[in-house]
Every structure is written in structure tokens, then in C-alpha cells.
C-alpha positions in Angstrom: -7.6 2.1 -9.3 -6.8 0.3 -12.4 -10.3 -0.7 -13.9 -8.5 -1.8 -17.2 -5.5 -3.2 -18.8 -4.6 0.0 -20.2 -5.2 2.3 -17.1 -2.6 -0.1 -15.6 0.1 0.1 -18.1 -0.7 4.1 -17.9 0.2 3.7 -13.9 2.9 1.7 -14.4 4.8 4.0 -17.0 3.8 7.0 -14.3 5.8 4.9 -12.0 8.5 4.5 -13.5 9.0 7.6 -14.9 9.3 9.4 -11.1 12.0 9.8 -9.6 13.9 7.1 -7.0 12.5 9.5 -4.3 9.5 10.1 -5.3 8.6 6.2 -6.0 9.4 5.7 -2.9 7.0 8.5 -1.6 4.5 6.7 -3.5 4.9 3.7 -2.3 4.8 4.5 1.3 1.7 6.5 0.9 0.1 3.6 -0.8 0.8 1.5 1.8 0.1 3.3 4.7 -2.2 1.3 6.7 -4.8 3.8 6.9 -5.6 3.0 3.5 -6.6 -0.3 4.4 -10.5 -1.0 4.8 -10.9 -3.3 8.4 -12.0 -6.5 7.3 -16.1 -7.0 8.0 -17.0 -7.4 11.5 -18.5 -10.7 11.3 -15.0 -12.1 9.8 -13.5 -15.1 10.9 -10.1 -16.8 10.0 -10.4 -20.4 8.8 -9.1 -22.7 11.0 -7.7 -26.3 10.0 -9.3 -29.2 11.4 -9.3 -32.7 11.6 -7.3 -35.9 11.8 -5.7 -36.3 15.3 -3.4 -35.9 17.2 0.7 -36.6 16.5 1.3 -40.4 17.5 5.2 -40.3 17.4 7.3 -41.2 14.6 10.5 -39.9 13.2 10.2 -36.4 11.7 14.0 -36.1 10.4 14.2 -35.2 6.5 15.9 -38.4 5.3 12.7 -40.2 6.7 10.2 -38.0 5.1 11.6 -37.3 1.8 14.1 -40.2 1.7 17.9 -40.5 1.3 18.2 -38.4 -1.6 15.7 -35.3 0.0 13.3 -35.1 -2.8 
């Protein structure tokens, strides 16, 4: 793990300097998902609430963002 500016630039020029092949080894290995901690088990997703429900109402583009779609 890069602690510091300089042990990432030392990474990235070890990168580069491999081979299309063996980047690509790299790559897959550091993204294998067993190299993924689980998230905690108490974790949650946030879920959006509030205002209420959709009361009708045209939803085409010119009437949201006007005639010129900006």
C-alpha cells in the first residue's frame, strides 16, 4: 500500500515498466474479490427518504429543462 506520495510514484513507474501481459496479471490479481475485506456486519446502506409520493405531471425533457435542454 502506498503510505506516501513517493511510494506511489515508485508503484506507478513499476507499473508501467511491466509488460502488457504482465500489467494485466497485476491487475487481475489486485482485483480479485478475495482481496476485498466484507464490509462490517452491522453495515447498513443509506436509504433516501422523504417528500412523497409522485402527484403526476409531465416528465418529458423539454418540460424539465426547457426548449433549449439545458
Amino acid at each position: 500500500m502506498a503510505r506516501d506520495p513517493r511510494d506511489l510514484r515508485r508503484l506507478v513507474e513499476e507499473l508501467a515498466a511491466l509488460s502488457p501481459e504482465e500489467r494485466a496479471r497485476v491487475v487481475e490479481e489486485a482485483t480479485h474479490p478475495d482481496r476485498f475485506r466484507p464490509p462490517p456486519k452491522d453495515f447498513k446502506v443509506a436509504v433516501l427518504t422523504g417528500g412523497s409520493r409522485w402527484i403526476g405531471g409531465d416528465l418529458r425533457r423539454e418540460s424539465v429543462y426547457g426548449d433549449d435542454g439545458l
